[in-house]
N, C-alpha and C positions, 0 to 999 in steps of 0.2 A: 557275475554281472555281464549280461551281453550288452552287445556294442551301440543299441539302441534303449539302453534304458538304464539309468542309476537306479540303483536301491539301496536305503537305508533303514538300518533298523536300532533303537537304541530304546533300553527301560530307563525310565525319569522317576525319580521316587515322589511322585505327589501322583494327585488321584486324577486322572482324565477331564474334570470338570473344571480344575485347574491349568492343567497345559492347555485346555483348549483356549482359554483366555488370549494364549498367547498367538491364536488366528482371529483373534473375534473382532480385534480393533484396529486401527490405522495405527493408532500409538502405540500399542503393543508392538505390533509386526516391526512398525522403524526401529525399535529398541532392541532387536535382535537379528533381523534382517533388512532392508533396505527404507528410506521415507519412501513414501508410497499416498494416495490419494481413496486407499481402500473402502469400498462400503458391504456390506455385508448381507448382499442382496442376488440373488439370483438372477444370474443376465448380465449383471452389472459390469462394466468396463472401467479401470482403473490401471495406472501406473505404478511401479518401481523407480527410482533415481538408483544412478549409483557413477561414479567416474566414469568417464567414456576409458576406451581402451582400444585399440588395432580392429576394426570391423564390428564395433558396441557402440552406439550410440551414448552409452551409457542409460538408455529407457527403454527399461523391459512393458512390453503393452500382454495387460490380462485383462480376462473375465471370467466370474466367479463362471464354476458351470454348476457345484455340487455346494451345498453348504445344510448339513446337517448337525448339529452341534448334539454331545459334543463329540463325536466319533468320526467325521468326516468334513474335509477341506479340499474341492478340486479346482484349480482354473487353469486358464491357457496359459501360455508362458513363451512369450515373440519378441526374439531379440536379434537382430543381425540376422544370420543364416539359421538361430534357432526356431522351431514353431513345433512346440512340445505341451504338454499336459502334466501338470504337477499333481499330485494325488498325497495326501495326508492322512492317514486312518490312527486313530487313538481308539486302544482297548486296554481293558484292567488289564494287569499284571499284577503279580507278586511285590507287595510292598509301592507298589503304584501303577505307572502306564506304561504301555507298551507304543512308541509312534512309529510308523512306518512308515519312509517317506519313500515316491517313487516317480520320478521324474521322465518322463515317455517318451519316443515319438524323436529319435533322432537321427539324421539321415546323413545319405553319403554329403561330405563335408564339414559337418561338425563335429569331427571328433576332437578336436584342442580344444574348443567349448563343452565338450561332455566333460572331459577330464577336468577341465577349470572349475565346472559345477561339480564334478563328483565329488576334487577335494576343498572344494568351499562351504560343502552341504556338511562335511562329516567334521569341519571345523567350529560352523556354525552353530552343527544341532548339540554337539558337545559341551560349548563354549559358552557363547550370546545368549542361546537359550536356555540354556541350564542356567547363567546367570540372574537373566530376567526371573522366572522361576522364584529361584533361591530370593533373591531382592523381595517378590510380591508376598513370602511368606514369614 
């Protein structure tokens, strides 16, 4: 992992058209990552909520840039001193999907926020999301 970008990579045992479920909605997304005002539209501008924190307003501001279902999920990601690029890619795998997540685009000063994100992504995609998942089947 260089110092300007997280990457995750983890196989989900359901098929692609299923995980993607879990970018496609407002409701979904809250149920594994943050309330959020999301819509599924290209351009589109929406929030994240989440507790403020030391230099976080607690309101991540995005806009979808990339939304291709169900293989692809990109938007902006501006929080405090962050101003990054999230990227989501789903492909088959062996006994399900492959997701990769990759988080961009960060600069001198944000490295206690890279680290905070890097182990919040690998807690989350684990966790919340594998739950959600598990739950919708």
């Amino acid at each position: 992992m260089g110092l300007r970008e997280i990457i995750r990579e983890v196989d989900l045992p359901h098929p692609p058209e299923r995980v993607w479920t879990a970018f496609a909605t407002s409701g979904d997304l809250a149920a594994w990552l943050m309330p959020n005002d999301f819509r599924p539209e290209l351009g589109a501008s929406f929030t994240f909520r989440a507790d403020p924190a030391p230099g976080f307003d607690g309101i991540v501001h995005c806009e979808v840039l990339d939304f291709d279902p169900p293989r692809l999920w990109q938007v902006s990601w501006k929080a405090g001193k962050v101003d990054t690029v999230l990227t989501i890619t789903l492909a088959p795998a062996p006994g399900g999907t492959r997701l990769r997540l990759s988080h961009a685009g960060f600069g001198v000063g944000t490295l206690l926020p890279r680290v905070v994100l890097g182990m919040g992504w690998t807690r989350l995609l684990r966790g919340k999301l594998m739950d959600l998942l598990t739950e919708e089947g």
